[in-house]
C-alpha positions as CSV (number, residue, x, y, z in Angstrom):
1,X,124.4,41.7,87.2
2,X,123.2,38.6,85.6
3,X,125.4,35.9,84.9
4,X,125.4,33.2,81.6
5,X,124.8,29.8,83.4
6,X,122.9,27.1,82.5
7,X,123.0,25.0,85.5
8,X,123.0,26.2,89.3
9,X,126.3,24.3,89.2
10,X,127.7,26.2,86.7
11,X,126.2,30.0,88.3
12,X,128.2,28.7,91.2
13,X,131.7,28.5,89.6
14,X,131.3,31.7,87.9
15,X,129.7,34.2,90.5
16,X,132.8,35.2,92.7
17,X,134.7,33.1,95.0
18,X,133.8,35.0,98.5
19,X,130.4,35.2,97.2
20,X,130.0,31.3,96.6
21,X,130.0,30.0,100.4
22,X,127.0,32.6,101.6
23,X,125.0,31.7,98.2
24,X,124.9,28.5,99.0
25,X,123.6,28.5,102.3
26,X,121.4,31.1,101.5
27,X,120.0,28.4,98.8
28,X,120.1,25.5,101.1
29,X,118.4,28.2,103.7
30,X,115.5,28.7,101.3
31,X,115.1,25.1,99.4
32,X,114.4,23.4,103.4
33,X,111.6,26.1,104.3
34,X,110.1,26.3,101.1
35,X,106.9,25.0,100.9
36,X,105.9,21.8,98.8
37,X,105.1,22.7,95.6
38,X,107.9,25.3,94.5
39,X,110.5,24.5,91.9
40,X,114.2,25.1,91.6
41,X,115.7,26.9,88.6
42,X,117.5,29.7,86.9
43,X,115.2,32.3,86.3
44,X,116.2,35.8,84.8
45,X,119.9,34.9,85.3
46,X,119.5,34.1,89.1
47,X,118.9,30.7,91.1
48,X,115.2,31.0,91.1
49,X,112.2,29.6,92.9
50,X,109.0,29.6,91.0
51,X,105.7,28.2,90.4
52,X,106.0,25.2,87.8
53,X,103.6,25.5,84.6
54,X,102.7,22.0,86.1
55,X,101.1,24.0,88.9
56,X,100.1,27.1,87.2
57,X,99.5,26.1,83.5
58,X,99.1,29.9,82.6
59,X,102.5,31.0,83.5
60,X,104.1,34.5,84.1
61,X,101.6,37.1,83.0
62,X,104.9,39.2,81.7
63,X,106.0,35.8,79.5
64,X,104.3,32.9,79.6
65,X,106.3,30.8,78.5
66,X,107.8,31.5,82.0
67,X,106.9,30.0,85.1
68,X,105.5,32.2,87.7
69,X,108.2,33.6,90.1
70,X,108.5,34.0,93.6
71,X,111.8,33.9,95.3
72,X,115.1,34.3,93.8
73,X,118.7,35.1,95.1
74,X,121.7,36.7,93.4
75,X,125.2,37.7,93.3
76,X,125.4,41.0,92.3
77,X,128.2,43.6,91.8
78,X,127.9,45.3,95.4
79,X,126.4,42.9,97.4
80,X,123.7,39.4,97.5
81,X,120.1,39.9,96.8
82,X,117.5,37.5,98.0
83,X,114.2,38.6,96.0
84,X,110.8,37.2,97.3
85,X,107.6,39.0,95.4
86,X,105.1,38.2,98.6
87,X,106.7,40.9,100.7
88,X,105.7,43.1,97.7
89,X,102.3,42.0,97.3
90,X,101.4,41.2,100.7
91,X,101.7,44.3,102.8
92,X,101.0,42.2,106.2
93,X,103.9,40.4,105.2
94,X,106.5,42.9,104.5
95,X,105.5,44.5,107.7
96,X,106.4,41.2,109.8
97,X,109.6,40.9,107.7
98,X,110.8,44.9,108.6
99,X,109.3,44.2,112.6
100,X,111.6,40.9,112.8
101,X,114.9,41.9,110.8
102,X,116.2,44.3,113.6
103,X,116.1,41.0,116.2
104,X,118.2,39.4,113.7
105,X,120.3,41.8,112.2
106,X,122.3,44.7,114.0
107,X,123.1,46.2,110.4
108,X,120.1,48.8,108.7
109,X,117.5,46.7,106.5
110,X,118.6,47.6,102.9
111,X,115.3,47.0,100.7
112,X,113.7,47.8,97.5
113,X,110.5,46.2,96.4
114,X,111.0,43.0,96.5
115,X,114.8,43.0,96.6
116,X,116.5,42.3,100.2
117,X,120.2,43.4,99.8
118,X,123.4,41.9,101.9
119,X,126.3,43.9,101.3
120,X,128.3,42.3,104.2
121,X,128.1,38.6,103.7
122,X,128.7,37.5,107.0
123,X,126.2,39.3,108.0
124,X,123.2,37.5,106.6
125,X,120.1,36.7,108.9
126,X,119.7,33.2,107.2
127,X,117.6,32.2,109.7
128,X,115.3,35.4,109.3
129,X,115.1,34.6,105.7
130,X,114.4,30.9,106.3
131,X,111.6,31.9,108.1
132,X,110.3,33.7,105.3
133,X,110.7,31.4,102.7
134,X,108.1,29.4,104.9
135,X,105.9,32.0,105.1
136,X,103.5,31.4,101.9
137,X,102.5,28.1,100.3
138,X,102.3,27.7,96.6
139,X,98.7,28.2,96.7
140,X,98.2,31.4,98.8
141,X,101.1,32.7,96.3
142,X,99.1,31.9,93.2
143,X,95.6,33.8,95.1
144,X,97.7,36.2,95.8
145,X,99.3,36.8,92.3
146,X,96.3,36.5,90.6
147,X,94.6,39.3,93.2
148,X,97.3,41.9,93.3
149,X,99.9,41.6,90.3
150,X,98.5,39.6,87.8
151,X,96.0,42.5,85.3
C-alpha cells in the first residue's frame, strides 16, 4: 500500500492513526543508528533511507535517477514493514538478524526478502531493529551492492 505524500510530514497524517505512534519511533529508531552517510527521504511511497547520488553518483541500477536504497519502513494494509536490502544480500547478516529476533520478540519472525513484517504494533523489537540499522556503513552497502545486486 503506497501512500501520495510528498513530505514525511504529510505520510504521517495520512497513514492511519494507530499506525502513526509506532512509525515514528520505528523512524526515530532507525535515523539514531544509522550510519553517517545515509539520507532521509520518500522513496517508492515509503519513508526511505538511501544512498545520496552525492555518495553514489551512479544511482539505482533499476532507475537512476533514483538514489540507491537501503532501508525503508511502511504502513501497509495488514501490518508495518521495515525493509533493509543488506539482510537480502548479506547472508551472514540475515542469519544474525533470525539468531537474535527470538531474544527480542516472543511473536514468530514474519519475513520475506528483505521485508520484516509487524502485524501487532506493540509488539515491535525496536531495539532489535536499531541494532540493525547499525549494522552496515554506507560504504560496505555500496561494496556490497555493487558485488551481489547491482548486474
Amino acid at each position: 500500500m503506497q501512500f501520495d505524500a510528498s513530505s514525511i510530514e504529510e505520510y504521517f497524517s495520512i497513514i492511519p492513526e494507530d499506525r502513526v505512534i509506532p512509525m515514528k519511533k520505528l523512524r526515530e529508531t532507525i535515523l539514531s543508528n544509522l550510519p553517517k552517510g545515509f539520507e532521509e527521504m520518500l522513496n517508492y511511497g515509503m519513508i526511505g533511507f538511501v544512498v545520496p547520488h552525492s555518495l553514489y553518483p551512479a544511482g539505482y541500477h533499476c532507475d537512476p535517477k533514483l538514489p540507491v536504497p537501503f532501508m525503508g519502513i511502511a504502513s501497509q494494509k495488514r501490518f508495518i514493514a521495515v525493509y533493509h536490502m543488506g539482510i537480502y544480500a548479506d547472508p551472514n547478516l540475515l542469519e544474525w538478524f533470525v539468531g537474535e529476533y527470538p531474544k527480542h520478540s516472543k511473536l514468530k519472525l514474519d519475513m520475506g526478502k528483505s521485508c520484516i513484517r509487524f502485524k501487532k504494533t506493540d509488539q515491535i523489537p525496536y531495539e532489535l531493529i536499531g541494532q540493525l540499522s547499525g549494522k552496515m556503513t554506507v560504504q560496505a552497502w555500496i561494496d556490497l551492492y555493487e558485488s551481489k545486486l547491482k548486474p
